[in-house]
VOGU-3710 file (C-alpha; in Angstrom, 3 decimals, decimal comma):
1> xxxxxxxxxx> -5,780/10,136/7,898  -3,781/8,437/10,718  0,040/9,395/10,793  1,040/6,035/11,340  -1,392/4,505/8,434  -0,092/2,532/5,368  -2,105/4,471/2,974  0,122/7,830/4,179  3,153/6,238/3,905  2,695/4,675/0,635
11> xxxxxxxxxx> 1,690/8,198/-0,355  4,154/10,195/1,069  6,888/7,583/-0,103  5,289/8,096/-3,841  5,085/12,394/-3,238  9,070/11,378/-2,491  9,895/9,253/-5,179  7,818/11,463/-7,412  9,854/15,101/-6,634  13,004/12,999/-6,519
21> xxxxxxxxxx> 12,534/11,836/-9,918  10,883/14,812/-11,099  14,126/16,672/-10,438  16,361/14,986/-12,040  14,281/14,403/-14,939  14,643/18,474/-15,020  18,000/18,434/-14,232  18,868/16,264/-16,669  16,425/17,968/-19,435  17,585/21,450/-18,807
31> xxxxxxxxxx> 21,438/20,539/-19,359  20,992/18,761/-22,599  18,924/21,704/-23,635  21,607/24,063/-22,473  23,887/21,661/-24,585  22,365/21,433/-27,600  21,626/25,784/-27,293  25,189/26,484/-26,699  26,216/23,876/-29,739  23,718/25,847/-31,870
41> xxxxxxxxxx> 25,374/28,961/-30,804  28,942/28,310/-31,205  28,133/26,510/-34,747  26,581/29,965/-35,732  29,750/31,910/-34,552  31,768/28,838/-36,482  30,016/29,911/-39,579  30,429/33,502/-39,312  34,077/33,371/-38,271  34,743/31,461/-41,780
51> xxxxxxxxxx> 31,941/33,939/-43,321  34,699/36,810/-41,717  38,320/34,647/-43,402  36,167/34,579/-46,463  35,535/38,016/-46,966  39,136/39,337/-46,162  41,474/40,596/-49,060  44,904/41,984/-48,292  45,930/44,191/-51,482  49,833/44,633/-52,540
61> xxxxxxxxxx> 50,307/47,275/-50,327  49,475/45,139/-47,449  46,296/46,717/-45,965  43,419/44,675/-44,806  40,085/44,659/-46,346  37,045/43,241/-45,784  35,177/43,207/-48,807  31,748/42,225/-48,149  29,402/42,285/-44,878  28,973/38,765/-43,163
71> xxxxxxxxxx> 25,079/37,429/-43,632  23,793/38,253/-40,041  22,478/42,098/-40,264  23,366/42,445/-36,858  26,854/42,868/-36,977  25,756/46,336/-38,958  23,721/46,876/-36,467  24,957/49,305/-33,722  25,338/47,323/-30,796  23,398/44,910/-32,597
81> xxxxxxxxxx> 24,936/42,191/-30,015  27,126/40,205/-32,397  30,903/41,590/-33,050  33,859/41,015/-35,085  37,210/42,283/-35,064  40,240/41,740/-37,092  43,403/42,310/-35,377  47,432/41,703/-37,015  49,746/39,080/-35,277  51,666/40,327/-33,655
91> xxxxxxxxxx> 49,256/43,274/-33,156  51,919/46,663/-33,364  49,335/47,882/-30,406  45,961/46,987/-28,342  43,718/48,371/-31,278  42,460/46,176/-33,463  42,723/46,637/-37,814  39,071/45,916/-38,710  36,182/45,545/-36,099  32,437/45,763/-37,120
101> xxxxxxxxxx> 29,855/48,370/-37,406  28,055/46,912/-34,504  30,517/48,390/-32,163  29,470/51,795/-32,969  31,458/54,390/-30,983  33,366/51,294/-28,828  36,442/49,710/-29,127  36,587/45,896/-28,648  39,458/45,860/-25,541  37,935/42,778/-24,451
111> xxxxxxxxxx> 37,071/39,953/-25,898  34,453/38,191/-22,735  32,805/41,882/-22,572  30,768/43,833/-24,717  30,343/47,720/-26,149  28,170/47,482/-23,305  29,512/45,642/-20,349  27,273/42,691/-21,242  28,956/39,219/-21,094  29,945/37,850/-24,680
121> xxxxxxxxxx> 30,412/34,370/-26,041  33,613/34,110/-28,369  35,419/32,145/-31,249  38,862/33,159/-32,454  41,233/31,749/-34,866  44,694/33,012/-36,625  44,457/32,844/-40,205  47,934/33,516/-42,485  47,131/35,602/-45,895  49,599/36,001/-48,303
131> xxxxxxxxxx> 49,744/38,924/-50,485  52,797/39,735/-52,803  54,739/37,328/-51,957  54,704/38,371/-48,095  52,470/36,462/-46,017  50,245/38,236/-43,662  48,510/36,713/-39,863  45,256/37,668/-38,455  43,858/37,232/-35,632  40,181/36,350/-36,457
141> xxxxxxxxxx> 37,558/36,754/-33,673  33,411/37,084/-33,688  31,375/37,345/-30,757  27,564/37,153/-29,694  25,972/38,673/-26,610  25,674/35,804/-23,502  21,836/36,170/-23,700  21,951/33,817/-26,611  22,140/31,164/-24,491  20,585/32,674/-21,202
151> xxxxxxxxxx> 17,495/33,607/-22,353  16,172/30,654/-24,147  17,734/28,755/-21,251  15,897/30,525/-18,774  12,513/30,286/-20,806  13,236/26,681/-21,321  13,628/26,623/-17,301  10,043/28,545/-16,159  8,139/26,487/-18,655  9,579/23,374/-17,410
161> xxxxxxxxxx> 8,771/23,560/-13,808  5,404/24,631/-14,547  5,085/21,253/-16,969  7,079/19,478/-14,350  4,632/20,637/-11,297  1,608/19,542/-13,363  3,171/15,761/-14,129  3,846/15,856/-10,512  0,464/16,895/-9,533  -0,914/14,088/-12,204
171> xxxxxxxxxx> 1,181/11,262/-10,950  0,579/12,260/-7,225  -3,296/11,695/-7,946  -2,646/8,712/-9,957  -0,576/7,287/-6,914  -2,967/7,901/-4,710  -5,609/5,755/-6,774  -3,226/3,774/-7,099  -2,877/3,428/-3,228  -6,441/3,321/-2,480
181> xxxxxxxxxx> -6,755/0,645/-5,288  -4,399/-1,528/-4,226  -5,409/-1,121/0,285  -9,227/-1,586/-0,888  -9,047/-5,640/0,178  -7,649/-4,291/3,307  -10,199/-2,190/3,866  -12,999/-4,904/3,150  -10,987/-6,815/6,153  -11,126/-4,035/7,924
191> xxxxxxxxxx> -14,983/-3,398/7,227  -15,676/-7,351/8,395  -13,509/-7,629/11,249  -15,983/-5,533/13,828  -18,664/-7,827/12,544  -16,970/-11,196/13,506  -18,878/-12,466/16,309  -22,229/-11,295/15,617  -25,304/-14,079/14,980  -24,768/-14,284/11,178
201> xxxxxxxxxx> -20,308/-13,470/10,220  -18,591/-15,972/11,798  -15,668/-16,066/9,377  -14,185/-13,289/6,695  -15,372/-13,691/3,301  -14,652/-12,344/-0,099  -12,469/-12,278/-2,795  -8,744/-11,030/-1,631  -5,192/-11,153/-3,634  -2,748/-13,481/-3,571
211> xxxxxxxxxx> -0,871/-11,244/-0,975  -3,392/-11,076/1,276  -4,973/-14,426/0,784  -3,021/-16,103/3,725  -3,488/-13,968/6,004  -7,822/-14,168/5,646  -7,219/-17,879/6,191  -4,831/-17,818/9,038  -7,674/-15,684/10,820  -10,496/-17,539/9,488
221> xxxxxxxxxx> -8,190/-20,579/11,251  -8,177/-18,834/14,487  -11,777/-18,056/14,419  -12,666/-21,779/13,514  -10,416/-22,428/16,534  -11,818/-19,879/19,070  -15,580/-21,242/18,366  -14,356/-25,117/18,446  -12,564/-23,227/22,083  -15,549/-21,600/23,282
231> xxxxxxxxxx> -17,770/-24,654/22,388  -15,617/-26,982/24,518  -15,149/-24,681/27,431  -19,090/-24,375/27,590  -19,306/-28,327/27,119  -16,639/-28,548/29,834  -18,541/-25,613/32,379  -21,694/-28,005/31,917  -20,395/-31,158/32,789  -18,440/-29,905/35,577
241> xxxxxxxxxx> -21,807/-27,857/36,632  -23,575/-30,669/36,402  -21,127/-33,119/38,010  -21,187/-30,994/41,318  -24,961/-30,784/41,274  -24,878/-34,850/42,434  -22,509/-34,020/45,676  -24,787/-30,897/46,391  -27,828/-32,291/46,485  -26,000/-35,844/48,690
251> xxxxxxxxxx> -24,722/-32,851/50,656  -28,189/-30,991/51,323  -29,709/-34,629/52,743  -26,914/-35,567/54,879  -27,746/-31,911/55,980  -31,292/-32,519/56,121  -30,603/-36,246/58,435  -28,171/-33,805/60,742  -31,273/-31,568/61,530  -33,564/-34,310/61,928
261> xxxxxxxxxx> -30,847/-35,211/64,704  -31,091/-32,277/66,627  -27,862/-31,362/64,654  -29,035/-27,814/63,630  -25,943/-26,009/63,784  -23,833/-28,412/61,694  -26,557/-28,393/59,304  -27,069/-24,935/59,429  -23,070/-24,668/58,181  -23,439/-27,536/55,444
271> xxxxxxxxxx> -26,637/-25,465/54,370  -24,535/-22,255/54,286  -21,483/-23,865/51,987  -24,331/-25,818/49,985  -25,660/-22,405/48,900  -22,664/-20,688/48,474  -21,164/-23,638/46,420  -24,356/-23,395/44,328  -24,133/-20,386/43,207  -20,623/-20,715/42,036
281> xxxxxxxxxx> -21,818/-23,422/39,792  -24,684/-21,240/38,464  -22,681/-18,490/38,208  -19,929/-20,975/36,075  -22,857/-21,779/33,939  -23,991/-18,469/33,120  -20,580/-17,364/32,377  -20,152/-20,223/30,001  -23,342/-19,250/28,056  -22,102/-15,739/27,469
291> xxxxxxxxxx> -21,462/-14,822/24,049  -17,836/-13,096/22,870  -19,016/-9,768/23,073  -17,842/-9,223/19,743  -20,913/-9,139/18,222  -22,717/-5,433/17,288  -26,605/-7,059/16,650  -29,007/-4,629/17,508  -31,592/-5,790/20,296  -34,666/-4,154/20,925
301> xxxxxxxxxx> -34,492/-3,125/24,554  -38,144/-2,573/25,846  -39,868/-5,896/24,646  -36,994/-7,667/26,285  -37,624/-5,852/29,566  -40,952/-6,454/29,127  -40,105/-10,096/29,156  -37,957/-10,318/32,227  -40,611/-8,267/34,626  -43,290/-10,819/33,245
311> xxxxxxxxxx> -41,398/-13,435/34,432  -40,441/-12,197/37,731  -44,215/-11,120/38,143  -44,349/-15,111/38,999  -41,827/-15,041/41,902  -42,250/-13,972/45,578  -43,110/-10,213/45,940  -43,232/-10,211/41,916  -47,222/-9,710/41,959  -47,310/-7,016/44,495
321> xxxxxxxxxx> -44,519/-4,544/43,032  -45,628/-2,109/40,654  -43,374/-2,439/37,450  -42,977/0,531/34,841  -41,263/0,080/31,678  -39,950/3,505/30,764  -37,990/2,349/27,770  -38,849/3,724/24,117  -40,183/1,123/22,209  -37,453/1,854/19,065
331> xxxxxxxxxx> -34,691/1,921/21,503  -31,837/-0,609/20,421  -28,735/-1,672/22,543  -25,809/-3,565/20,377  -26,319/-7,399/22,845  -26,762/-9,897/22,298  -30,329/-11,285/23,104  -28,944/-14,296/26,001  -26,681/-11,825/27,425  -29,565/-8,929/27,626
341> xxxxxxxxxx> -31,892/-11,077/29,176  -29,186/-12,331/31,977  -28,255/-8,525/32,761  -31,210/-7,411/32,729  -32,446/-10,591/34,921  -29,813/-10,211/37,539  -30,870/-6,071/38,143  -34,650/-6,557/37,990  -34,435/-9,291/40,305  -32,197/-7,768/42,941
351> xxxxxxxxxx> -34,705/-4,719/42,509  -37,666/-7,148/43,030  -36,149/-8,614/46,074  -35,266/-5,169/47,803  -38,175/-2,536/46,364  -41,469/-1,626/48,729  -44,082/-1,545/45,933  -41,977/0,134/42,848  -39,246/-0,595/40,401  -38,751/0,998/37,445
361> xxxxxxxxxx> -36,653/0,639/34,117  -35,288/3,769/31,753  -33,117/4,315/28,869  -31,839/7,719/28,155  -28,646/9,033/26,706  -27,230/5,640/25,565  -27,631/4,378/29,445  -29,804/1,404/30,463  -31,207/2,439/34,186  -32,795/0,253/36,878
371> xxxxxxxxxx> -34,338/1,775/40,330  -36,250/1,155/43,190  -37,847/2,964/46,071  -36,359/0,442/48,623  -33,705/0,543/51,300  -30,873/2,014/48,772  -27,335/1,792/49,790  -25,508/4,370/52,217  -23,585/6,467/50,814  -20,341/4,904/52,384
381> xxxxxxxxxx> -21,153/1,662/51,191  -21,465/2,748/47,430  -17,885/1,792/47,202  -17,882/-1,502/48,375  -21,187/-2,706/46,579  -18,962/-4,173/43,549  -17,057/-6,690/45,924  -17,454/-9,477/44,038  -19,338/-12,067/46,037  -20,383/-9,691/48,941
391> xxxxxxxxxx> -23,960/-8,934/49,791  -24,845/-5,109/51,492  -28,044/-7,329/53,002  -26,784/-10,799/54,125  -30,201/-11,324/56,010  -31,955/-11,989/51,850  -30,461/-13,519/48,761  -29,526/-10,935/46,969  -26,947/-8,990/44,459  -23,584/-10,707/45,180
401> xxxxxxxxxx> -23,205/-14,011/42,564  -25,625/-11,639/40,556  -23,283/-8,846/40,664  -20,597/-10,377/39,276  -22,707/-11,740/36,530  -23,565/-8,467/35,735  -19,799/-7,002/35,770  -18,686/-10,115/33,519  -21,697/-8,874/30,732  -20,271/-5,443/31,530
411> xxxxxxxxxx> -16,771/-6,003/30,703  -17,229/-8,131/27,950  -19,273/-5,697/26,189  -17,389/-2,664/27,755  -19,962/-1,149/29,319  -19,843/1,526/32,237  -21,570/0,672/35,476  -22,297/3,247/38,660  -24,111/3,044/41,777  -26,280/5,628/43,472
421> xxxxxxxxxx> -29,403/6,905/44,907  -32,422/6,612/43,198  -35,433/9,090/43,230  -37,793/6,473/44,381  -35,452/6,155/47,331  -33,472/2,904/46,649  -30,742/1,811/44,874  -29,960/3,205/41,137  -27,879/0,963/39,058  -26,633/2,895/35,224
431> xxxxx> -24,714/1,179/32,742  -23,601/3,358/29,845  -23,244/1,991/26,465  -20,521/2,966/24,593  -21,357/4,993/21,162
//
């Protein structure tokens, strides 16, 4: 997965919003617990601090009694973690009058801290008694060890990150069908869009949402437009072809009449231009007849050789050359059919035109190959072979218009052309399809 895709940044802006939310959803659950465990608590200590003013008795001689023990065993308990202590107001010194069992061997100096040292949670309240006519204050107070609320706090905690971390894990799957649910008409875009251009898809099709909707017809607009483009710039390349072939050929006889009046050298030049101008206009027409290069049908490669080399069997030299076909028969190159046939025209041709008696065709490796055992190319030369236009042998007709033919099917379907030596002695053209 890209780092710049929309399916990773929908997903890592759900993972966000998820922990985000998550969190606070913790937060917020672990304080109300806390709340509703430390209202719990402090209700208990309530109840046993009136438990404590219910049980006390002062007698006529003024002492202090407790006379029976409060419901929760574990202020008999020693250190049984709850406490009580009675104490007179004002007290005559830091002792307290009563205090529970559960202080054992202590004394209660502080109220926030235990027999123990351990942090206590406290309620207090001054009662007056009155007992023969004399009315007696005490200062009530009952404690509970901290851990009351800690520890079911802290349990509460552990058990809900664990519950949390599986929601999160839950809704970070859902989110991320969720995510590949909602990008899947995307993706069927994405699956047609190499295959626009090829003999059969010529437009997207399919059922997309509402959201995406415009934006299939806006490009099946542009397609529409592109072929209506293409078709007119082809109609336009053939007229205009065909509108110079008139002055050409009025050209080539006033050439002919300047010959037949001893005129050779001016005819010679009109000759020259003629030929030159020609094969711009063939050149325009072949261009025009090339396909988008967006199209990835498979086209057999050795039957289509096969076809070329019969053809140029027919033309000058064709007969005498010995022509092997080294392509496998399954191999399969992603042209289209016209465009094969005009590459693969242009190189056999310049091969038939410059071999002694062999020329050969090979595909290996994802590379077409074409080679001869004639002249070649020198070295130095190698470099300026792919001047558009220019011909290594101006004496024959030869690779130059073709050449550039070639390089237009090569950049339209991105394909990687070199020049060298052959074995057979000649020239050795290799164009590299892409995988």
């Amino acid at each position: 997965m890209k780092n710049g895709s929309l399916r990773l940044r929908l997903l890592l802006a759900a993972a966000f919003a998820i922990t985000i939310a998550l969190f606070l959803a913790g937060l917020a659950l672990a304080t109300l617990f806390e709340q509703q465990v430390r209202a719990r608590v402090m209700q208990e200590l309530n109840n046993d601090l009136l438990q404590l003013a219910g049980s006390i008795e002062v007698v006529p001689t003024g002492e202090v009694k407790v006379t029976r023990p409060l419901a929760d065993p574990r202020f008999e308990t020693p250190y049984g973690d709850k406490y009580w202590s009675i104490a007179r107001v004002p007290a005559n010194d830091s002792k307290p009058l009563l205090r529970s069992r559960s202080f054992w061997d202590s004394e209660p100096a502080l109220r926030s801290v235990g027999p123990e040292g351990e942090p206590l949670i406290s309620v207090e309240r001054t009662i007056t008694i009155g007992s023969g006519g004399k009315d007696v204050s005490l200062h009530l107070v009952v404690s509970t060890h901290a851990a009351e609320i800690a520890s079911p706090l802290s349990r509460f905690r552990n058990q809900l990150i664990l519950y949390l971390l599986l929601i999160g894990m839950a809704l970070t799957i859902a989110a991320w069908f969720q995510v590949a649910i909602g990008l899947r008409p995307l993706q069927t875009l994405r699956d047609q869009l190499p295959e626009l251009g090829g003999s059969h898809t010529k437009r997207l099709s399919g059922e997309f949402p509402n959201e995406v909707q415009p934006l299939v017809s806006e490009l099946n607009e542009v397609l529409d437009l592109r072929d209506k483009s293409l078709a007119r710039a082809r109609h336009r390349a053939g007229d205009l072809a065909h509108g110079l072939m008139t002055p050409l050929t009025i050209l080539t006889a006033i050439s002919r009449q300047l010959e037949e009046k001893g005129l050779t050298h001016y005819g010679n030049e009109i000759n020259e231009q003629i030929e030159k101008m020609r094969g711009h206009v063939e050149r325009g027409l072949v261009r025009a007849r090339l396909s988008t290069g967006r199209g990835y049908e498979l086209t057999p490669l050795a039957e289509n050789v096969d076809a070329v080399i019969a053809t140029l069997r027919k033309l000058p030299k064709g007969a005498e050359i010995q022509w092997h076909n080294n392509v496998p028969s399954e191999a399969l190159v992603p042209l289209e059919r016209s465009d094969l046939l005009e590459l693969l025209g242009n190189l056999l041709d310049n091969s038939r035109k410059h071999a002694h008696t062999t020329v050969q065709a090979g595909f290996f490796n994802n590379t077409i190959t074409i080679e001869d055992d004639g002249p070649g190319v020198k070295t130095e030369d190698i470099a300026t072979i792919r001047q558009r236009g220019r011909r290594l042998d101006e004496s024959r007709k030869g690779f130059g218009l073709g050449l550039g033919i070639v390089e237009d099917i090569a950049d339209l379907y991105e394909l990687e052309m070199s020049f060298d030596r052959s074995r057979l002695g000649g020239l050795r053209v290799q164009l590299k399809i892409k995988p």
